[in-house]
N, C-alpha and C positions, 0 to 999 in steps of 0.2 A: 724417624718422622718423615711424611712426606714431604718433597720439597713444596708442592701446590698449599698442602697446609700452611705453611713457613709465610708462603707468600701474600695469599691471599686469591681474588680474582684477579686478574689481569687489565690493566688500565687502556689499554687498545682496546677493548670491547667494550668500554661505554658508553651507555646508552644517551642519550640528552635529557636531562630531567633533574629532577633534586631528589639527595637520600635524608634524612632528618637523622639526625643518631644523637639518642638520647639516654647514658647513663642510667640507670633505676637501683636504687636503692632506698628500701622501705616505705616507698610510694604507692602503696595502694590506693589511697584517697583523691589524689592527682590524675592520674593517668590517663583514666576515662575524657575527664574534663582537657586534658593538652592535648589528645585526641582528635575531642569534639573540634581546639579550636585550627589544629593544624589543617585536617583537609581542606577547610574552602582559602586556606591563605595557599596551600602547595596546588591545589586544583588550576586556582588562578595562575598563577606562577609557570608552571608546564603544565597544564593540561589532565584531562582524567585519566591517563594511564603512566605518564610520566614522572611518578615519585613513587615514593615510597619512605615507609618512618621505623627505623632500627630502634627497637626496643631490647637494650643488654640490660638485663638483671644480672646486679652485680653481688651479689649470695647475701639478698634481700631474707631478711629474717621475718616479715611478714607475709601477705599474701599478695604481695608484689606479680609472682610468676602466674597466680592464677588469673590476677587480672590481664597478664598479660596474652596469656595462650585464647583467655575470651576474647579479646581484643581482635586478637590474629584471624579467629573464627568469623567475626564480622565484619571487618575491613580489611579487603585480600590487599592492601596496600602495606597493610604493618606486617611485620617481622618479628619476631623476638628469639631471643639467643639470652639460655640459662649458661650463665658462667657455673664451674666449681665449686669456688667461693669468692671471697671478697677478696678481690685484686685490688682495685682502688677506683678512681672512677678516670683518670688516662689511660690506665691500662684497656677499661672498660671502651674508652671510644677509640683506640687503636685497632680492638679486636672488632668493633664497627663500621671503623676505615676503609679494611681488609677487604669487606663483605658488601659495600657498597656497590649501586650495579649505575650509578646517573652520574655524570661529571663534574656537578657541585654536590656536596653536602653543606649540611649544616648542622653544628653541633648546639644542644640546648638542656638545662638541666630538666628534672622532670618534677620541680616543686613550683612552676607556673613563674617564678620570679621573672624568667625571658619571655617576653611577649610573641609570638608568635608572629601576631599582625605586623613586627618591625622588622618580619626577614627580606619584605619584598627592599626595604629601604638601603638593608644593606648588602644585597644582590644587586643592586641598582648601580651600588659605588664598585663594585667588585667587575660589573660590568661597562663599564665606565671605558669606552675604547681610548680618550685622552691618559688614561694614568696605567691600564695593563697591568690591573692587580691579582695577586694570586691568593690573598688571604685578608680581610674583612673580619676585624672584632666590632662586637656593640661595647662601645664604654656608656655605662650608667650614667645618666643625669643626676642622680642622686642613690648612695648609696641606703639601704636601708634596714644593714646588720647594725649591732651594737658597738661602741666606740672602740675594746678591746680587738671585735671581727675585725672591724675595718684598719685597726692600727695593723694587725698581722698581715691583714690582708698588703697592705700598702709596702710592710716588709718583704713579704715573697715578691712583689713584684719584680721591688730592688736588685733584689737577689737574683730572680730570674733575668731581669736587664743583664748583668753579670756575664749570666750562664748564654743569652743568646748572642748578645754581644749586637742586641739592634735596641734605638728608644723608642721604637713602638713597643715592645716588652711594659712598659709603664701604663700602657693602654689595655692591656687583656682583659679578657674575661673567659668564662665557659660559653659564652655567645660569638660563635665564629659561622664564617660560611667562607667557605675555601675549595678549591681546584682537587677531586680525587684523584689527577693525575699525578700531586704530589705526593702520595703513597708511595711510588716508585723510587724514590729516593733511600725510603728508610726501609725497603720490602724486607729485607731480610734481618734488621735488628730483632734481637733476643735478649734481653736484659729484664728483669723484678724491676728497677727502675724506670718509670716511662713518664718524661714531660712531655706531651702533644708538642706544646708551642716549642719547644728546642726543636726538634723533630724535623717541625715544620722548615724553620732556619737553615735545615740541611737541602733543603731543597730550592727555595726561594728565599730572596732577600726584597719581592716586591710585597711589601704591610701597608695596611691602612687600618682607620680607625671612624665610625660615627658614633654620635650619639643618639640613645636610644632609652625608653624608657624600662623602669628596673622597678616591677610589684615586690610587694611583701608576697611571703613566703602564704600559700591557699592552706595548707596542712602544715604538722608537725613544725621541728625544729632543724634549722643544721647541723648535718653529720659532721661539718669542718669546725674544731676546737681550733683553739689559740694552739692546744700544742701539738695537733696534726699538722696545723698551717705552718709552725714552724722546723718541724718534722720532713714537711714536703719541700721547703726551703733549704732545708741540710741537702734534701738526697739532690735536690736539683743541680744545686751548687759544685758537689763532688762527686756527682754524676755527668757532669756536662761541663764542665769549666775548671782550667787548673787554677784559677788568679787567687786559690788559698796558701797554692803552695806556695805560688810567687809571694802574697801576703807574711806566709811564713819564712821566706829569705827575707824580705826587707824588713821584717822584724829583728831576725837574728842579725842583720848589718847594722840597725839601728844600733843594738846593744852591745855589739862589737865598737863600735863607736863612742857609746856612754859607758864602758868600760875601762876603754883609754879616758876620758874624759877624767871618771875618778878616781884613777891611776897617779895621771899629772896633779889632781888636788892634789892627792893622799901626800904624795912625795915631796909637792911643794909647803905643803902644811908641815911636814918634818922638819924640810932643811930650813924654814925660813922662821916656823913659828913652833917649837917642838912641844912649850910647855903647853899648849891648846890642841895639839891633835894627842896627849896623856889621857889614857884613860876611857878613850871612845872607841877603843879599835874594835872592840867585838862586836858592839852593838852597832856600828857600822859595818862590818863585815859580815856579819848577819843579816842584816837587809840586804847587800848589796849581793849575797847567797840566795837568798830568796826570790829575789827580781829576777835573776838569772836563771831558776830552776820552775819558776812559773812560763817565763819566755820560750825554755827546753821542752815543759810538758805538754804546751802549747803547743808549737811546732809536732812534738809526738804525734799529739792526737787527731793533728791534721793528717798526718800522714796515716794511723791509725783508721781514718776514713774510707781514703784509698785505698789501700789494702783489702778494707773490708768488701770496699766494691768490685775489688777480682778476685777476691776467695769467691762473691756471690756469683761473679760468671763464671768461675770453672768447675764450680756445685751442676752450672748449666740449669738451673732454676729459670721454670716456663714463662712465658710474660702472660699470658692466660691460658687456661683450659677451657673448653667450652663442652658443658654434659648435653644437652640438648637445643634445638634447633625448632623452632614451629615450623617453617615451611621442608627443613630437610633434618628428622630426626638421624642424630647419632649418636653412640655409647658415648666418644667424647673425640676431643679435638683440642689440640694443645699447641702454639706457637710461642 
């Protein structure tokens, strides 16, 4: 593979302007319409030649790619790039990252929930010379998935906080507008696993967060289930962060500890009270077998994670493929 594939463009060559990079998956009915409302918000922003809006079809099972190559034919400002297939949709905006040509982007979903109109607001803080930020999430004023969405949702966070090890993490969203210079941090990661915002971490520790207003959904349903979200939760965690294994020694310390604990009963129940520890021993030694071999398979299966995550990088499995290209067809492209 080439290394320029690997990498991407080059972050000294960019231009002043804003890139929009927009995940697509099964968004036919949308897209037109987030289109319509991005240019006159990016025109304002930099001007008429200085943007541009990444549209990644992520191995949209609809007619996603067709709206989008129409798209591309009408507004020499959009982009679009057909993945493979369905990577996920961090992989999808890494491979958008890469291809970026303006020194901010902005990341936004493509089901209309992020407003468009609210990029100028948070470009504004991002541009902010008192605070010298490198990364701007919109946090929602109000969420407006279903209680189960939003409870997983609030769990990934957690988790993610965890994995990045910053409390902006509690603040995320898919609504970011961030520095493409920090690309160069992670240029050459290679991993099936990809959280943006960990990513991001490796590069900058300057985050911030506004509030911003958060639509229902213009079409369809959410692709993200309770048990992708928490799907994506596992991989982030033992993909980015060891504090399970550590979790998994202070467990096994713990119970190293309440071991002895009911050790000193047991023996002091013999020598002191024998006719009352008669007759209990198995069924207390069988729980106390149990606790212990839940606590071990425990521990396994954390580590069991692990493992699984460098069998997957010495498979060397792509972090996308891309089949085609609107403004520069090609057979495919893989990082």
């Amino acid at each position: 593979m080439a290394n320029e594939n690997l990498q991407g463009r080059s972050s000294e060559h960019l231009q002043a302007g804003i890139t929009a990079l927009v995940p697509v998956y099964n968004s036919e009915h949308t897209l037109e319409l987030l289109i319509k409302r991005l240019e006159p918000v990016l025109c304002a922003l930099a001007g008429t030649a200085n943007f541009e809006a990444l549209l990644i079809n992520d191995g949209s099972r609809d007619g996603s790619w067709r709206i989008i190559t129409h798209l591309a034919s009408v507004y020499p400002w959009v982009r679009g790039i057909d993945m493979m297939r369905n990577y996920g949709q961090h992989n999808a905006l890494l491979c958008g990252l890469r291809q970026a040509r303006f020194e901010f982007c902005v990341t936004l979903d493509d089901d209309l929930q992020n407003p468009p109109e609210e990029i100028p607001k948070m470009l504004a803080r991002l541009n902010d010379p008192a605070t010298a930020l490198d990364v701007v999430y919109g946090r929602p004023k109000a969420m407006t998935h279903g209680l189960w969405r939003n409870l997983a949702s609030q769990l990934t966070k957690i988790v993610l906080q965890k994995a990045m090890g910053a409390d902006t993490a509690r603040n995320i969203s898919a609504f970011r507008v961030l520095r493409t210079q920090l690309r160069d941090a992670f240029a050459t990661y290679r991993s099936p696993f990809v959280s943006l915002d960990v990513l991001l971490t490796w590069a900058t520790t300057r985050f911030a967060a506004v509030e911003v207003q958060h639509d229902p959904r213009a079409a369809g349903v959410s692709n993200y289930t309770l048990r992708k979200l928490l799907v994506h939760a596992l991989n982030m965690v033992t993909g980015f962060s060891t504090w399970p294994l550590q979790l998994a020694s202070f467990i096994g310390f713990g119970f190293t500890l309440f071991g002895m604990l009911v050790l000193a009963i047991v023996l002091g129940r013999y020598f002191f009270d024998p006719g009352a520890a008669r007759g209990q021993g198995f069924a207390f030694l069988a729980s106390i077998i149990s606790i212990f071999s839940g606590a071990q398979l425990f521990a396994l299966g954390i580590l069991g994670e692990y493992l699984a995550r460098l069998h997957f990088r010495t498979m060397e499995r792509p972090t996308y493929a891309v089949r085609q290209q609107t403004d520069t067809p090609i057979s495919a492209d893989a990082s």
